[in-house]
mmCIF file of the N, C-alpha and C atoms, coordinates in Angstrom:
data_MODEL
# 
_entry.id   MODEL 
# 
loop_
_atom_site.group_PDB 
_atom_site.id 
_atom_site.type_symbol 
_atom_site.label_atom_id 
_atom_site.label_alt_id 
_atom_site.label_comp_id 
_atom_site.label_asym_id 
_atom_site.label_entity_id 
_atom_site.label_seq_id 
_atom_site.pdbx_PDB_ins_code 
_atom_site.Cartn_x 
_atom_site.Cartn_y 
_atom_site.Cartn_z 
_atom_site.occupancy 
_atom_site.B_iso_or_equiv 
_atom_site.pdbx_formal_charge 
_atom_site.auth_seq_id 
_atom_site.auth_comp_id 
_atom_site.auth_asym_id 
_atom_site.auth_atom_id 
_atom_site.pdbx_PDB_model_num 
ATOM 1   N N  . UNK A 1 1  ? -12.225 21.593  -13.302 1.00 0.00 ? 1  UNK A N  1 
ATOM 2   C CA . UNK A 1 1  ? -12.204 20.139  -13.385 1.00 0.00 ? 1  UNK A CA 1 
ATOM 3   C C  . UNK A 1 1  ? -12.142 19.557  -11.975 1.00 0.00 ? 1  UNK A C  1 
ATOM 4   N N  . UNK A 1 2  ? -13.027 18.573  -11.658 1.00 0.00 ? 2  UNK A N  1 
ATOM 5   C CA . UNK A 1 2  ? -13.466 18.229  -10.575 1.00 0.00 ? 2  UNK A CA 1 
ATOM 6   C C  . UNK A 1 2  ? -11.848 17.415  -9.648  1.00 0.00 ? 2  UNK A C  1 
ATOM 7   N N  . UNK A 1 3  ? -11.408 17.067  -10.235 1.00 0.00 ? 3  UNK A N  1 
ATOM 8   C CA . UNK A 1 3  ? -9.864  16.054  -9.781  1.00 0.00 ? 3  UNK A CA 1 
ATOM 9   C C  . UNK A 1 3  ? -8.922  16.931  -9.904  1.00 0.00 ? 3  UNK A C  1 
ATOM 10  N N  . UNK A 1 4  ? -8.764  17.774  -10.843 1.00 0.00 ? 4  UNK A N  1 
ATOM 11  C CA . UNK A 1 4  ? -7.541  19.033  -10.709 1.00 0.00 ? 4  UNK A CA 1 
ATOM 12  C C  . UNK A 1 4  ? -7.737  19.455  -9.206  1.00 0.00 ? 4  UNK A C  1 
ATOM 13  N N  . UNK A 1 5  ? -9.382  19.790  -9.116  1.00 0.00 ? 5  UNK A N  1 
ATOM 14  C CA . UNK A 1 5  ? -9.096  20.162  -7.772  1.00 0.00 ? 5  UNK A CA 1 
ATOM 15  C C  . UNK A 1 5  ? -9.063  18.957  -6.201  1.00 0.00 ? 5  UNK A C  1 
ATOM 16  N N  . UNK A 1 6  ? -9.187  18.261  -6.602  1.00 0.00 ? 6  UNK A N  1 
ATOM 17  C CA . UNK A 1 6  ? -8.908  16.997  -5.426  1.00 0.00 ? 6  UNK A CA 1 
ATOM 18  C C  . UNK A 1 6  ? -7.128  16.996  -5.400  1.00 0.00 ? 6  UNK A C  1 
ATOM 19  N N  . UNK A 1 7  ? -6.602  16.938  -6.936  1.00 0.00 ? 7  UNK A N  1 
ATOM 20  C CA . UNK A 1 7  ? -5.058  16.959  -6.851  1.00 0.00 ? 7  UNK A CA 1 
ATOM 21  C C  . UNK A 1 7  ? -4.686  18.282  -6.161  1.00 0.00 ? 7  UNK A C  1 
ATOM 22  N N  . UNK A 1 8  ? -5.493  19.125  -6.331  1.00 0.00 ? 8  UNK A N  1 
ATOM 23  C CA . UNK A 1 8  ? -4.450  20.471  -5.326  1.00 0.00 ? 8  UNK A CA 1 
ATOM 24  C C  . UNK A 1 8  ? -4.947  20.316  -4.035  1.00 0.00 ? 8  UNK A C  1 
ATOM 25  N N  . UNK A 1 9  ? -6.270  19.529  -3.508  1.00 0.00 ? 9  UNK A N  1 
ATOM 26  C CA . UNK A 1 9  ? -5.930  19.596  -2.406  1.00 0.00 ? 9  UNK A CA 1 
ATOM 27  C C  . UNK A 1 9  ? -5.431  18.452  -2.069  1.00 0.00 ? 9  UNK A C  1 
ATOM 28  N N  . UNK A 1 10 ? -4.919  17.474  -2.424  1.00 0.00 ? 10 UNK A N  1 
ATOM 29  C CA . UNK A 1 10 ? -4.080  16.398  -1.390  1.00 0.00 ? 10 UNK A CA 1 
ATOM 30  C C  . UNK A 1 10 ? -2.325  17.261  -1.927  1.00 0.00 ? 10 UNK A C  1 
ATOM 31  N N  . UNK A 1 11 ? -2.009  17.958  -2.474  1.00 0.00 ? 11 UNK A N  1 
ATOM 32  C CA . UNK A 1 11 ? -0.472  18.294  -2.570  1.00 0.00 ? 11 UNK A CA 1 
ATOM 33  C C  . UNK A 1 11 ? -0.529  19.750  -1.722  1.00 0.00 ? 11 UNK A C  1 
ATOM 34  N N  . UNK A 1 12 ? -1.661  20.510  -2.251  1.00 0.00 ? 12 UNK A N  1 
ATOM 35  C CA . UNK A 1 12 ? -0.739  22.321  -1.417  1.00 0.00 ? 12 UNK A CA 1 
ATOM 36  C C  . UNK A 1 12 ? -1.593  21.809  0.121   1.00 0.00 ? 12 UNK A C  1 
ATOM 37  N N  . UNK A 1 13 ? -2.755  21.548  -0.170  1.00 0.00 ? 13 UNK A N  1 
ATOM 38  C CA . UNK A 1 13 ? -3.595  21.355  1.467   1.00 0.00 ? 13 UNK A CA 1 
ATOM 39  C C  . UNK A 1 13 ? -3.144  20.382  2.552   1.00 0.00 ? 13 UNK A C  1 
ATOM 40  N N  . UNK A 1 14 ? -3.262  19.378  2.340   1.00 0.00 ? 14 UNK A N  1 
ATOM 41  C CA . UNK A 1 14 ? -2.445  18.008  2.823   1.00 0.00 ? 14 UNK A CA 1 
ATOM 42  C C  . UNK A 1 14 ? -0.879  17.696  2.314   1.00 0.00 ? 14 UNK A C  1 
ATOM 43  N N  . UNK A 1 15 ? -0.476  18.242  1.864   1.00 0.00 ? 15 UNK A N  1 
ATOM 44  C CA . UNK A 1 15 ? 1.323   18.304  1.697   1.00 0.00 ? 15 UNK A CA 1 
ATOM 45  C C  . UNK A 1 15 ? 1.766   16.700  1.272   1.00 0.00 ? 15 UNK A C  1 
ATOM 46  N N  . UNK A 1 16 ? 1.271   15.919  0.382   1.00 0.00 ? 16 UNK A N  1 
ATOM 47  C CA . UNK A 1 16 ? 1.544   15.081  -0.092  1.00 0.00 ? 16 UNK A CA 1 
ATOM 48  C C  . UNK A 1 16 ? 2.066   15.074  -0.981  1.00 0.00 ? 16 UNK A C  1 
ATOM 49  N N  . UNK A 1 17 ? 3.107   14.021  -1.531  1.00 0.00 ? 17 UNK A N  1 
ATOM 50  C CA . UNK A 1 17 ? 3.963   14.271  -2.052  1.00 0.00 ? 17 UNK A CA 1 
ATOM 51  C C  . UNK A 1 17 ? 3.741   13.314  -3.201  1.00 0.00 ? 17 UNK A C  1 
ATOM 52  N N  . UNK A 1 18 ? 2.802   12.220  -2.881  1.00 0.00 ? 18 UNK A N  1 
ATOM 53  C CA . UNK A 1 18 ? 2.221   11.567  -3.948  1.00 0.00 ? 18 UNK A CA 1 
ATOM 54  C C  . UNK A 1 18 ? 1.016   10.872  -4.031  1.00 0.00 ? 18 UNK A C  1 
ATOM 55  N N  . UNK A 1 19 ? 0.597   10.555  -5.165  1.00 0.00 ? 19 UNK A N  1 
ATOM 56  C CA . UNK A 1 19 ? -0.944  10.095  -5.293  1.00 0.00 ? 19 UNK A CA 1 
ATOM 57  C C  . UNK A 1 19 ? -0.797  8.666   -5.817  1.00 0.00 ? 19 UNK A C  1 
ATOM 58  N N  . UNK A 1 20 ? -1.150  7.374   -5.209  1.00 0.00 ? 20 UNK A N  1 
ATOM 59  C CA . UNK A 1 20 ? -1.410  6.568   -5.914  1.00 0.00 ? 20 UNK A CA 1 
ATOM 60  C C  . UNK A 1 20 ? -2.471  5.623   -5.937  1.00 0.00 ? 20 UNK A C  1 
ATOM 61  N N  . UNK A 1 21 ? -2.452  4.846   -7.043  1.00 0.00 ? 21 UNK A N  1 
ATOM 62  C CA . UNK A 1 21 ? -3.859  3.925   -7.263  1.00 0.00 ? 21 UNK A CA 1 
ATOM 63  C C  . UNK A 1 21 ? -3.174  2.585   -8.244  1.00 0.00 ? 21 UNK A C  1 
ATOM 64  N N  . UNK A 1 22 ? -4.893  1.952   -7.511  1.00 0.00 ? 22 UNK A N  1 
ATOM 65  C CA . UNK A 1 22 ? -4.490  0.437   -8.231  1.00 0.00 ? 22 UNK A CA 1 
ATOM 66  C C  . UNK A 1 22 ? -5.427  0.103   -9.432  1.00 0.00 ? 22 UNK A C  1 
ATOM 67  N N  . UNK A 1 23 ? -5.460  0.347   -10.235 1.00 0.00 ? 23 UNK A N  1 
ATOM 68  C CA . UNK A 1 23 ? -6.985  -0.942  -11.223 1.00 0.00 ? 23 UNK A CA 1 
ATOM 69  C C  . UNK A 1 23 ? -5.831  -1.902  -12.441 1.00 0.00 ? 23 UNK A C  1 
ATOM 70  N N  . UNK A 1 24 ? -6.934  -2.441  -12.450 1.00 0.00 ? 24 UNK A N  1 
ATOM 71  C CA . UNK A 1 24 ? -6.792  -3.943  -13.132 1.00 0.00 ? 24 UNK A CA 1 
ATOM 72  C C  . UNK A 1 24 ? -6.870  -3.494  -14.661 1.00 0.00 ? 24 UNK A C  1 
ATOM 73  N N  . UNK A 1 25 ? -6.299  -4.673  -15.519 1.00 0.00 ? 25 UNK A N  1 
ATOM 74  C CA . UNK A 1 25 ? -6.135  -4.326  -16.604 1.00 0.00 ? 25 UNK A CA 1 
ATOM 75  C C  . UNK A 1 25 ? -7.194  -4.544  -17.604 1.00 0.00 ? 25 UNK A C  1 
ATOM 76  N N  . UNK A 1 26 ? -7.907  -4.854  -17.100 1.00 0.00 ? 26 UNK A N  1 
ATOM 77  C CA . UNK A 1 26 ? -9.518  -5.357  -18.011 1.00 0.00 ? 26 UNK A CA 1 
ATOM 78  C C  . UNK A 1 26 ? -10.156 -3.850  -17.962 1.00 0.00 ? 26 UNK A C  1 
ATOM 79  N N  . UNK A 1 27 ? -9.534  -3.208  -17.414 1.00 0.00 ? 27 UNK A N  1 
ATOM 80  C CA . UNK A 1 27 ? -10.128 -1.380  -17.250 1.00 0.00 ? 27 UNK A CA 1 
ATOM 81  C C  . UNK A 1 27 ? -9.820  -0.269  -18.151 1.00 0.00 ? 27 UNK A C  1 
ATOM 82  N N  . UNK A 1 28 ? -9.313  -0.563  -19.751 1.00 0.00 ? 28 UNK A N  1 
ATOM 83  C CA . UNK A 1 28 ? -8.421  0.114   -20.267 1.00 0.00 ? 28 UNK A CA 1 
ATOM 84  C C  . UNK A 1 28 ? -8.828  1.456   -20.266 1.00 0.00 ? 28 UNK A C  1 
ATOM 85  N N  . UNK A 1 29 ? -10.063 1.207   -20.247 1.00 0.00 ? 29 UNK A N  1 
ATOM 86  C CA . UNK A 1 29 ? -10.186 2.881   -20.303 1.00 0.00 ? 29 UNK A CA 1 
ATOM 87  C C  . UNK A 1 29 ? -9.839  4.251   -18.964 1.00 0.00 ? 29 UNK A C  1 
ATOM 88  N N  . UNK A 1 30 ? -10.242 3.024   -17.723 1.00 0.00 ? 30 UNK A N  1 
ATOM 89  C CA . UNK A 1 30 ? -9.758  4.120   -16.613 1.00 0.00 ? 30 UNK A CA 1 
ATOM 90  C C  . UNK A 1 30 ? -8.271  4.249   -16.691 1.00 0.00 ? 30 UNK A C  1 
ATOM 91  N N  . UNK A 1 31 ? -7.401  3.402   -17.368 1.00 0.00 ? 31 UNK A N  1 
ATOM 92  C CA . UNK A 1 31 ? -6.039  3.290   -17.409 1.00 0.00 ? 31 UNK A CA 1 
ATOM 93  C C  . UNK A 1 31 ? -5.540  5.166   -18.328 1.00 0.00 ? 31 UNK A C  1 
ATOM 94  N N  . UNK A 1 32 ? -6.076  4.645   -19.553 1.00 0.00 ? 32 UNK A N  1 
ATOM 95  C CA . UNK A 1 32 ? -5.779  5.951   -20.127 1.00 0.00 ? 32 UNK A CA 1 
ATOM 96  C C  . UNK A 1 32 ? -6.286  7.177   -19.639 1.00 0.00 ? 32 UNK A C  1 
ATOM 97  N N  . UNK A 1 33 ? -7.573  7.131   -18.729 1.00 0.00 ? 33 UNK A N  1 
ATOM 98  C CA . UNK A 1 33 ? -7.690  8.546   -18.409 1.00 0.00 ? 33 UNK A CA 1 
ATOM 99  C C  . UNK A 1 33 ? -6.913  8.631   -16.981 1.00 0.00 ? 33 UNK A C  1 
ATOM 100 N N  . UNK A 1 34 ? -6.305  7.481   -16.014 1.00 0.00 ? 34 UNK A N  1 
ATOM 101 C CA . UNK A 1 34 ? -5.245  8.256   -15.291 1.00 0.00 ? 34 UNK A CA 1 
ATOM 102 C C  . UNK A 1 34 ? -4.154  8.921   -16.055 1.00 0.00 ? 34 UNK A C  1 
ATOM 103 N N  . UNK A 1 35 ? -3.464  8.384   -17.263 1.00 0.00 ? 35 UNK A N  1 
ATOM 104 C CA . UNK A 1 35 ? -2.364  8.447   -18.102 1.00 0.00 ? 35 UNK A CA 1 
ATOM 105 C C  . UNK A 1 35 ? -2.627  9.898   -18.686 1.00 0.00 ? 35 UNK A C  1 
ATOM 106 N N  . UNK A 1 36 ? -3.874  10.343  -19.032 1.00 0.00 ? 36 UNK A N  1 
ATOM 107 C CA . UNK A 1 36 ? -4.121  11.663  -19.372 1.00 0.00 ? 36 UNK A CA 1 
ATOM 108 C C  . UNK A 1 36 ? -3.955  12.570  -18.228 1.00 0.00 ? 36 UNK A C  1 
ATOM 109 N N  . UNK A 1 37 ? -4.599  12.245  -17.025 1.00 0.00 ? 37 UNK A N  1 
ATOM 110 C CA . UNK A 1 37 ? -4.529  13.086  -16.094 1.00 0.00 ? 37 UNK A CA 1 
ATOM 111 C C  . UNK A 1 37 ? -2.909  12.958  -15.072 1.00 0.00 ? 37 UNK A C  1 
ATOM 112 N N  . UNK A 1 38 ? -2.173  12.714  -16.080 1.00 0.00 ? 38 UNK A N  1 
ATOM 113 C CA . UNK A 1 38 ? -0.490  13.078  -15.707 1.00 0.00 ? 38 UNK A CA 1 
ATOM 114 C C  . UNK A 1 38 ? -0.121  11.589  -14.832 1.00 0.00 ? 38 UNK A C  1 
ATOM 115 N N  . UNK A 1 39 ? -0.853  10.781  -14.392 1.00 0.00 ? 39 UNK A N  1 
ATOM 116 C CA . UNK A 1 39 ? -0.200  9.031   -13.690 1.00 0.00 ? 39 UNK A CA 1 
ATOM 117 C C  . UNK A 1 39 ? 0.267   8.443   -14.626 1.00 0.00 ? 39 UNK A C  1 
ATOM 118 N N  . UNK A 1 40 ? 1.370   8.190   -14.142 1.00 0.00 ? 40 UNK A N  1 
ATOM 119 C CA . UNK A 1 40 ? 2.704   6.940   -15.006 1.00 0.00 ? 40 UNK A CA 1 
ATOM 120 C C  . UNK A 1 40 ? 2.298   5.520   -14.311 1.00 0.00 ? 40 UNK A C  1 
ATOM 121 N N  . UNK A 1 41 ? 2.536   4.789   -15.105 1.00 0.00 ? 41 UNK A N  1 
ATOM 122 C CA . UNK A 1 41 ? 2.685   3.058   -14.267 1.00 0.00 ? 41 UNK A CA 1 
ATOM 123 C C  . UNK A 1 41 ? 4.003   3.120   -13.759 1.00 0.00 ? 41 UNK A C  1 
ATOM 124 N N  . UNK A 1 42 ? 3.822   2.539   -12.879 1.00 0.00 ? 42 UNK A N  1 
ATOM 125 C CA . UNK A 1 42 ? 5.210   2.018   -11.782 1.00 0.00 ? 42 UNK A CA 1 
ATOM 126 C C  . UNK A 1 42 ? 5.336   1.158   -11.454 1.00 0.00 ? 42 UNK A C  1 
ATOM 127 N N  . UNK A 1 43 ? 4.361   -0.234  -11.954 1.00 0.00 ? 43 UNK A N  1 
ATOM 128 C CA . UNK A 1 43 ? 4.412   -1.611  -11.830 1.00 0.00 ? 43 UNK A CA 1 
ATOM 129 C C  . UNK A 1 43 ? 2.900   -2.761  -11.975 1.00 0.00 ? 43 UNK A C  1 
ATOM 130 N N  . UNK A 1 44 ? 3.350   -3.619  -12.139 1.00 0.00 ? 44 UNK A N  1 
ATOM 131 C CA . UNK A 1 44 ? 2.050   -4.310  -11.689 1.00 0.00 ? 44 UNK A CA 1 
ATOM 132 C C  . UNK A 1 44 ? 2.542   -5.672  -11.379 1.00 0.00 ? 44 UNK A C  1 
ATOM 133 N N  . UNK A 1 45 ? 1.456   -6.097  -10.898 1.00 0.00 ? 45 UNK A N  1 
ATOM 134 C CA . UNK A 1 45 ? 1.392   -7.340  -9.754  1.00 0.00 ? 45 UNK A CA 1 
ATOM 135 C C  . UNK A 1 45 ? 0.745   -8.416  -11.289 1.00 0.00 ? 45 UNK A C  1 
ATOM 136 N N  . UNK A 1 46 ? 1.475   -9.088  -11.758 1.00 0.00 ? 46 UNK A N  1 
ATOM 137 C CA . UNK A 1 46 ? 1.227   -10.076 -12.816 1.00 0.00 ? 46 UNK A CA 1 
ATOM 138 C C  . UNK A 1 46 ? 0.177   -11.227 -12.045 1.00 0.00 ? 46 UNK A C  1 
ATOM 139 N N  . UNK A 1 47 ? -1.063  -11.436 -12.958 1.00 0.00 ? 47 UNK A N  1 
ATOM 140 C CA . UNK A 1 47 ? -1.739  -12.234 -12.201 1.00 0.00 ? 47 UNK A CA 1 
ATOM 141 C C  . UNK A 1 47 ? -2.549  -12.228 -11.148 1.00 0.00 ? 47 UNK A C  1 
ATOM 142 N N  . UNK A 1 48 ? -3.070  -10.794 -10.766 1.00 0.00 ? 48 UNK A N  1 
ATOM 143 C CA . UNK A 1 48 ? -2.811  -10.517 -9.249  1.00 0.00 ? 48 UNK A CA 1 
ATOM 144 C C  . UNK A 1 48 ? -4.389  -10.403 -9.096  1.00 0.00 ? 48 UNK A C  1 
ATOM 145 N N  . UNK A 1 49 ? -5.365  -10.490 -10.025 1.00 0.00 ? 49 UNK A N  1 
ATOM 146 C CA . UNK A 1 49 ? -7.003  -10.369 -9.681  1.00 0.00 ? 49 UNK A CA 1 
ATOM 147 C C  . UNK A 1 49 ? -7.741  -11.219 -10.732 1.00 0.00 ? 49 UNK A C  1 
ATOM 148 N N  . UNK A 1 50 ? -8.474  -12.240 -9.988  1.00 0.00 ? 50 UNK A N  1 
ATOM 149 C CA . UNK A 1 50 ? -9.462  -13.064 -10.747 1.00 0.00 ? 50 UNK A CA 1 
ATOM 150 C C  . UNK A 1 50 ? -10.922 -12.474 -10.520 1.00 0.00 ? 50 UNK A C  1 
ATOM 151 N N  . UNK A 1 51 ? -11.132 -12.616 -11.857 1.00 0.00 ? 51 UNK A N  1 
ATOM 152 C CA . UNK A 1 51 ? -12.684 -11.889 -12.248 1.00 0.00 ? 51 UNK A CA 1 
ATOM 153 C C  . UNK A 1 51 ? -13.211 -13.075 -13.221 1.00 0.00 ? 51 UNK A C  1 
ATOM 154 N N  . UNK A 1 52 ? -14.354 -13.109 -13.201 1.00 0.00 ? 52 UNK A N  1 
ATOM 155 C CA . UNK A 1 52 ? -14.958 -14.016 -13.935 1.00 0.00 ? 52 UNK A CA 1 
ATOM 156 C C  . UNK A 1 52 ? -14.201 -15.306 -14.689 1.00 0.00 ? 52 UNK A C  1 
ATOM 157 N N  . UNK A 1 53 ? -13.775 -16.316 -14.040 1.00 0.00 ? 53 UNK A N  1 
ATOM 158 C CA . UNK A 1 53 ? -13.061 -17.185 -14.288 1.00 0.00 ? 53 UNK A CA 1 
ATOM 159 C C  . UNK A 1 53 ? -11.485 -17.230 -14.788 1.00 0.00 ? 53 UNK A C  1 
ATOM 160 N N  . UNK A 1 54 ? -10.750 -15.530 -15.290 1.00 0.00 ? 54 UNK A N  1 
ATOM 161 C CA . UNK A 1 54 ? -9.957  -15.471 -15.674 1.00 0.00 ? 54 UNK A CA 1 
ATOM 162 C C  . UNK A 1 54 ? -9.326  -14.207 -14.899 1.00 0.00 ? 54 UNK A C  1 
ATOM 163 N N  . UNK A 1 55 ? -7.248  -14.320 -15.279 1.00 0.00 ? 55 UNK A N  1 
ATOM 164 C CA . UNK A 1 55 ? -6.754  -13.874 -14.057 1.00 0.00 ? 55 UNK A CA 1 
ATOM 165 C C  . UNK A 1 55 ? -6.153  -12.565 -14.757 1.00 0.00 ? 55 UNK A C  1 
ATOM 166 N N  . UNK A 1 56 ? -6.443  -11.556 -14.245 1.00 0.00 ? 56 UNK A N  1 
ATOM 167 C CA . UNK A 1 56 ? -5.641  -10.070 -14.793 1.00 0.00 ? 56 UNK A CA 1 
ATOM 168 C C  . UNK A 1 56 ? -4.567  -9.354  -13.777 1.00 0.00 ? 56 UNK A C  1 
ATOM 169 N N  . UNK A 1 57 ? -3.934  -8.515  -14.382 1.00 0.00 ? 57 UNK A N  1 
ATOM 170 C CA . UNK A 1 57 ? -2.470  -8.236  -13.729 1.00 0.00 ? 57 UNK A CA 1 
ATOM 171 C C  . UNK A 1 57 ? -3.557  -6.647  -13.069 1.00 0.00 ? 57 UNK A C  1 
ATOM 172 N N  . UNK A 1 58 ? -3.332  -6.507  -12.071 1.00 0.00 ? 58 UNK A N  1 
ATOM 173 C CA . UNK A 1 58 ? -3.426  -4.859  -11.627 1.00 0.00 ? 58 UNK A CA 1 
ATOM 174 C C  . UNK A 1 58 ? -2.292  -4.100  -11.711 1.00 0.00 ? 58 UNK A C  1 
ATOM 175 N N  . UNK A 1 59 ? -2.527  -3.190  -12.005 1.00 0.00 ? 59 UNK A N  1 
ATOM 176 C CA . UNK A 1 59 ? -1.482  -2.222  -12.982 1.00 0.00 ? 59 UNK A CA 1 
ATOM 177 C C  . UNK A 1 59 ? -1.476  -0.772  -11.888 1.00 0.00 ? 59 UNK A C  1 
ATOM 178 N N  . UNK A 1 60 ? 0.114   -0.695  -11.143 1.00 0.00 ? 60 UNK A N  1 
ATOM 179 C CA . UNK A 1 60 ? 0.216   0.340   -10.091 1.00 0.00 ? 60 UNK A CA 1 
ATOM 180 C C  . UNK A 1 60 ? 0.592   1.808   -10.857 1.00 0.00 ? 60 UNK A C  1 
ATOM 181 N N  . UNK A 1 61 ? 0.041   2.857   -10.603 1.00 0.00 ? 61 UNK A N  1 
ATOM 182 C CA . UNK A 1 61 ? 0.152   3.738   -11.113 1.00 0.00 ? 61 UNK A CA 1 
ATOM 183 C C  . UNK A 1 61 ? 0.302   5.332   -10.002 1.00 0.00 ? 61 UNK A C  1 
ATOM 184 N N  . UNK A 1 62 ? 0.918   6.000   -10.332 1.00 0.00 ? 62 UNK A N  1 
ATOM 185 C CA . UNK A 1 62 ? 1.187   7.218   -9.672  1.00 0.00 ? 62 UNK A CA 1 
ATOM 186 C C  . UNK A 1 62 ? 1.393   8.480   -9.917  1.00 0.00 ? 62 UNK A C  1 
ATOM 187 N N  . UNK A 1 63 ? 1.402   9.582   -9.156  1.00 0.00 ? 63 UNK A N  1 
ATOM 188 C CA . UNK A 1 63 ? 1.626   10.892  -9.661  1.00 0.00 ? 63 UNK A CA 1 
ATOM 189 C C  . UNK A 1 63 ? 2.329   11.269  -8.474  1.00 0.00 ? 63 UNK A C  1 
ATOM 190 N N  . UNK A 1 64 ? 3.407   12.256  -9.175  1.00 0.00 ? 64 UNK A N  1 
ATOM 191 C CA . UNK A 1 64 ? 4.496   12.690  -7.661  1.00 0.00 ? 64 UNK A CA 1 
ATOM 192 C C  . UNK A 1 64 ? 3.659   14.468  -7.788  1.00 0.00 ? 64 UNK A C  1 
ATOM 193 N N  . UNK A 1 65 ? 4.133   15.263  -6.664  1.00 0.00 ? 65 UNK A N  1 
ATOM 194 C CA . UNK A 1 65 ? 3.874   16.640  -6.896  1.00 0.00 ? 65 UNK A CA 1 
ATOM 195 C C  . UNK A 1 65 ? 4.843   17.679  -7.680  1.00 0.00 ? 65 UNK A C  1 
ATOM 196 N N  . UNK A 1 66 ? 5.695   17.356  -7.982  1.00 0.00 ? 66 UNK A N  1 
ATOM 197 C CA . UNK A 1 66 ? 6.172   17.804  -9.489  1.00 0.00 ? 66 UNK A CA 1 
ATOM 198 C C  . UNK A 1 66 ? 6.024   17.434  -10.759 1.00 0.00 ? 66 UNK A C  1 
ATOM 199 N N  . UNK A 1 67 ? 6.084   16.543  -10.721 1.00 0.00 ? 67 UNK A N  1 
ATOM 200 C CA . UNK A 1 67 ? 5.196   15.548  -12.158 1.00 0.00 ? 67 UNK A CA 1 
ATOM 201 C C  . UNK A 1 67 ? 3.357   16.960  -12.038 1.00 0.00 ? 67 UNK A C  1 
ATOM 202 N N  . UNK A 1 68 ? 2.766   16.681  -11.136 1.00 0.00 ? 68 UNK A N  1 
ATOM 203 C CA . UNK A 1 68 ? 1.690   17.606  -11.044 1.00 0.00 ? 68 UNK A CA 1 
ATOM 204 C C  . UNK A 1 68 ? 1.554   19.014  -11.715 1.00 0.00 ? 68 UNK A C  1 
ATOM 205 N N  . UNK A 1 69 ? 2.948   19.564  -10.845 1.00 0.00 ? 69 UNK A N  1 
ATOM 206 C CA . UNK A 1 69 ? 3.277   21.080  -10.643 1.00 0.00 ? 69 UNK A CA 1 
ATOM 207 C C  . UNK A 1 69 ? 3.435   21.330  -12.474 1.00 0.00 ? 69 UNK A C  1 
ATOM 208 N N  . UNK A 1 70 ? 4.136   20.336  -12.829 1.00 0.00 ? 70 UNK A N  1 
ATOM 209 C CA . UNK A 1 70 ? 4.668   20.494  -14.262 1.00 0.00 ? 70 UNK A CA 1 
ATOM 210 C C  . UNK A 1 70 ? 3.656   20.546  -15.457 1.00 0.00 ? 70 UNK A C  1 
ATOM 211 N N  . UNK A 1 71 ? 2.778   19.501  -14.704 1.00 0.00 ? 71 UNK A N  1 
ATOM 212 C CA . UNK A 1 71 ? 1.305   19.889  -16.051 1.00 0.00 ? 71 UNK A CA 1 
ATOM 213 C C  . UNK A 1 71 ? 0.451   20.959  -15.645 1.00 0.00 ? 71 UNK A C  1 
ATOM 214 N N  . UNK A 1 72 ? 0.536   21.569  -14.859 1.00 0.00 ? 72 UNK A N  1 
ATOM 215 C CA . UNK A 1 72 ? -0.155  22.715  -14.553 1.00 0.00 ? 72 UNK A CA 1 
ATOM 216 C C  . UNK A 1 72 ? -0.081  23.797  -15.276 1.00 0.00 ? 72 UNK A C  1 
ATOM 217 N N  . UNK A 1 73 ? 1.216   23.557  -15.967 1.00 0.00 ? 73 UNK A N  1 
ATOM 218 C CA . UNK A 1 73 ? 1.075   25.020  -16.991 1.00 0.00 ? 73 UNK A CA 1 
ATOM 219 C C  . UNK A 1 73 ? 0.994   24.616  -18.422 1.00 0.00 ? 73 UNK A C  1 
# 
């Protein structure tokens, strides 16, 4: 899987300790496939992106390297 391996190399290669990202909530679907691929929400910015006349919250999301380590098996 093409991102399993991007996640091992920003944690064993680059020694990071976490991964994060921003999208908006009009995105549900990229939402659930971070949520599959082990990212929790950790906040969002209410209001925080206007798209076509109307205003959506971007929704902060993350993965630590144990959270990682842990779905690995």
């Amino acid at each position: 899987m093409p991102c399993e391996l991007s996640y091992a190399n920003a944690f064993n290669e680059l020694n990071l300790q976490r991964i994060s990202l921003t999208v908006s909530e009009y995105n549900p679907r990229a939402i659930k496939s971070y949520l599959k691929a082990g990212f929790v929400e950790e906040g969002r910015l209410r209001s925080g992106e206007q798209r076509a006349g109307r205003r959506y919250d971007l929704v902060y999301m993350g993965i630590l390297r144990p959270e990682w380590e842990m779905n690995l098996g």
